[in-house]
Phi, psi and omega in degrees: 000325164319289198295355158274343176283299190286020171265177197265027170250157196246083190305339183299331162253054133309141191247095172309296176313328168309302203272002177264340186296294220283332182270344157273012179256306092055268176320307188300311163333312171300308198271355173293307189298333191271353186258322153299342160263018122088003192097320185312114192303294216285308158329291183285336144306288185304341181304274176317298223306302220292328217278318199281344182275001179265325184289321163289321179290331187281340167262012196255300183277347194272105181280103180252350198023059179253146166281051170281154180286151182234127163359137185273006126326324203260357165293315189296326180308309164290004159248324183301340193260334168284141165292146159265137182292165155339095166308132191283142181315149168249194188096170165302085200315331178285338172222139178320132190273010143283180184289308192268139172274136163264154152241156191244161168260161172307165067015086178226143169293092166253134194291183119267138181266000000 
């Protein structure tokens, strides 16, 4: 248990939901594969390989618009790439803080006759 302590990762930003998607993906992958290969280890190994890198490329890369955990790069990246909004102005909102004045034409009321 020392030597889980001493490793350089910092668990507290482990992205959990990531890594339980992925270890039930994993899982599911494993037992599909051992029921196609009949049981058989090397068979059935290559089997999960193949099944979790087709299954991994498609939730990673597949624009499916599911609400899945996504790779923690690709998070940060979509939080570093937002604009931070705008201070908001100070001064009077109704009138422009330049120089030049707009005019409107009048307002005219026409009846019917």
């Amino acid at each position: 248990m020392e030597k889980l302590a001493a490793l350089p990762i910092d668990w507290a930003n482990v992205d959990w939901p990531y890594v339980v998607a992925l270890v039930l993906l994993v899982f599911f992958c494993t037992i599909v594969g051992t029921t196609l290969a009949f049981g058989r280890a090397f068979a059935s190994a290559v089997f999960s390989a193949l099944l979790f890198a087709t299954a991994f490329l498609f939730w990673t890369y597949y624009p499916h618009s599911l609400p899945l955990p996504t790779s923690i790069k690709a998070e940060k990246a979509a939080q570093t790439s937002l604009a931070r909004p705008a201070p908001p102005k100070t001064g009077d909102p109704a009138k422009p803080d330049d120089s030049v004045t707009t005019t409107t034409a009048p307002i005219v009321n026409q009846e019917p006759r």
